[in-house]
DRENKEDREN-754680 format. One record per residue (C-alpha): residue in one letter; x, y, z. Coordinates in steps of 0.5 Angstrom, whole numbers, plus 500, padded with zeros to 3 digits. Layout:
# DRENKEDREN-754680
AXYZ ...
This chain:
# DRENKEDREN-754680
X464506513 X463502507 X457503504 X459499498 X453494499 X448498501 X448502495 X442501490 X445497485 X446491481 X454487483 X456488477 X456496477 X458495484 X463492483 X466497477 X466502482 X470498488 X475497482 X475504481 X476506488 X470508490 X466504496 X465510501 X460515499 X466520501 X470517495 X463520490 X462527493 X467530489 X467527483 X464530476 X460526472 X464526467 X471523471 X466517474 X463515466 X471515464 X473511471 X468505470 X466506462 X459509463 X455513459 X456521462 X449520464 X449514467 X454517472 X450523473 X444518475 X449515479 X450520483 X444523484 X442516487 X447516491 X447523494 X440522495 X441515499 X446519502 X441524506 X435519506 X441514510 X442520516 X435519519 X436513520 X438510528 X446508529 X443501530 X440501523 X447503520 X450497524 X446491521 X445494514 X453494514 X453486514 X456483508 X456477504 X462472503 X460472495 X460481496 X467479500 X469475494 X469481488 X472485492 X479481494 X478481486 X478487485 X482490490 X487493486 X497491487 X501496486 X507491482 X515490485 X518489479 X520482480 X515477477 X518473483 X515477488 X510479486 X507472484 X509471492 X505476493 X499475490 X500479484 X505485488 X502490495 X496490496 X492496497 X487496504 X493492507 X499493512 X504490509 X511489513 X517488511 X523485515 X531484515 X538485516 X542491514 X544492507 X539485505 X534490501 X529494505 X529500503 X530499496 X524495497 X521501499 X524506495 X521502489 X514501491 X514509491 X515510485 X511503482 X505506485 X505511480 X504507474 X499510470 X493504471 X493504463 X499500464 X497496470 X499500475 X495504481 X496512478 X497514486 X502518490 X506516496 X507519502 X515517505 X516518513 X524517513 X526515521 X533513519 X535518514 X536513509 X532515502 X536518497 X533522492 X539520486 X537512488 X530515487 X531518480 X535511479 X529507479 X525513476 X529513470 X528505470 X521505470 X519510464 X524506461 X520500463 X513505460 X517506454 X517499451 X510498453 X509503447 X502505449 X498511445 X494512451 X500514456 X500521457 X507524456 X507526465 X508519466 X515518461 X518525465 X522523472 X521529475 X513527476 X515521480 X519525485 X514530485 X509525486 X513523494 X511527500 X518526504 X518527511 X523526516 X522524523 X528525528 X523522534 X519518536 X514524538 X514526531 X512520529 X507518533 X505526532 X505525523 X501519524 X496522528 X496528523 X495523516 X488523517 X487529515 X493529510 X490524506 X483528506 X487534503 X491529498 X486524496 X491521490 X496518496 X495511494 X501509498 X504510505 X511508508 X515508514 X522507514 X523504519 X517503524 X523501529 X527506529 X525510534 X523505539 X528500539 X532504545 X531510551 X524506553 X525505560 X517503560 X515497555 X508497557 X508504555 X512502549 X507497547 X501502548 X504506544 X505502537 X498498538 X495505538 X500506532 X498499529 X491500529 X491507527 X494505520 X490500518 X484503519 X488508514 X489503510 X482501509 X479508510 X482510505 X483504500 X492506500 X497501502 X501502508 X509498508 X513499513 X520496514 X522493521 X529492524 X531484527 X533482533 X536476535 X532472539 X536465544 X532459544 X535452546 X542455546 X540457539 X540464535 X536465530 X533473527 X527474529 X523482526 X524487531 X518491536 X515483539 X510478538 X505483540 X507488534 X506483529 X498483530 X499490527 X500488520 X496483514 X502480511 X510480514 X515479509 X522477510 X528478507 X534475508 X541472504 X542465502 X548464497 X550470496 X543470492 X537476496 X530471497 X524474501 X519469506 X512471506 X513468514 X505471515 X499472511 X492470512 X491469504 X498467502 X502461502 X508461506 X514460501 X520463498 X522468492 X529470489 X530477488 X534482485 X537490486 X540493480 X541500477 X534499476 X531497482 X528492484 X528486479 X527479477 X534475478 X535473470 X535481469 X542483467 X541490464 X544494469 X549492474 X547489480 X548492487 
């Protein structure tokens, strides 16, 4: 649970610790006083005053009742606010998306990411893998990626690519508190757990088992599955069971998202869709599966030029932005750098 705003602190401190990622008494347990006073840009014993606070409030808070807890937990519409500020956006390299995106992919959200073959959504993803890692000295989030591959489709030379087009990027910033393992690329490609999943009980069982992954890798900061649809396009003679299945699925990632304070991406096929006598792409899985994700981005061609549609978001306005794919990556659509894809 949330302890944020039951902590006994000031909203000024408690929203340092928020945009530093810790909101949970589990985010402090093990962090030394010296890590927290650089994280939040205290005094050494201003963190270890923190701390003990904390831990303190941590033992006398487990005598008291479940119903207690439950109502403590209530949050103001202001404390809602500095936190929607503070939460922290992992960047696509395209100013464009990122500006569609309100400010790039948010962490404590599913994100889902829709469209035809070949239109860009694995690359999108490949992207983000690398752009989390993007020290926060440059703006960035200084996470890992956990990769769950269900079509086979990530290439590790395209991932070097883009590696490569990222410390390219961090080497213009001449930044002098850049640490030198950010400008080597075999850190970007360590920093990716890779799974590869040929079923759909071996998806459902990595899900079910990321909870404990992330216990043990605290510094993931970004989920994707490519592509959540695989697996459970065909071979269902049972939808009801189907249906079942991804919500469990659905409801189990978010509460990652949240718990964990990551960002979950996942990347959904189309289907077409008859209506009036008229087709027309639609995202894969159903309207029922929709619900299990924050935001649903669509790409699709238009003019031979890659456009991306946020078709739903509870913050975000429903409109369009031009994107690019070259050697780089992903990027703005007046970046001629490189050569296209």
């Amino acid at each position: 649970m949330d302890m944020s705003n039951v902590w006994p602190f000031p909203l000024s401190l408690r929203s340092k610790l928020a945009a530093a990622g810790y909101s949970t008494l589990a985010s402090l347990q093990n962090v030394s006083p010296s890590a927290l006073a650089r994280d939040i840009n205290v005094s050494r014993e201003e963190a270890l005053r923190i701390l003990k606070t904390l831990h303190g409030n941590d033992k006398s808070s487990s005598h008291s009742s479940s119903g207690s807890s439950l109502l403590n937990g209530a949050k103001t519409a202001w404390e809602l606010l500095c936190h929607e500020n503070t939460r922290r956006r992992i960047s696509t390299s395209c100013a464009e998306l990122d500006s569609l995106l309100g400010g790039g992919i948010c962490l404590q959200e599913v994100t889902e990411i829709c469209g035809a073959p070949g239109i860009g959504k694995t690359q999108f993803s490949m992207q983000l893998a690398i752009n989390v890692q993007i020290p926060k000295e440059a703006d960035g989030v200084g996470g890992k990626v956990v990769y769950i591959d269900t079509e086979g489709s990530f290439m590790v030379e395209r991932a070097l690519q883009m590696a490569n087009g990222c410390v390219a990027h961090l080497h213009s910033l001449s930044l002098s508190s850049l640490s030198s393992e950010y400008l080597d690329v075999d850190t970007y490609l360590s920093n990716i757990y890779y799974f590869r999943i040929c079923n759909c009980t071996e998806q459902i069982a990595v899900v079910n088992h990321l909870e404990k992954f992330l216990e043990d890798h605290k510094e993931v900061k970004l989920i994707v599955i490519d592509s959540v649809t695989f697996h459970f396009r065909h071979n269902f003679e049972d939808m009801s069971s189907r249906t079942r299945i991804l919500s469990s699925m659905g409801q189990k990632l978010m509460h990652i998202s949240e718990s964990h304070q990551l960002a979950v991406v996942l990347v959904n096929q189309v289907t077409t869709k008859f209506s009036g006598g008229i087709s027309k792409l639609i995202p894969a899985l159903g309207e029922s599966w929709s619900h299990a994700c924050t935001n649903r981005l669509i790409l699709y061609w238009e003019d031979n030029q890659r456009f991306a549609y946020m078709y739903k978001s509870p913050s975000l306005p429903s409109v369009s932005a031009p994107f690019s794919v070259t050697q780089d990556g992903m990027c703005s659509v007046n970046y001629n750098k490189r050569q296209r894809v």
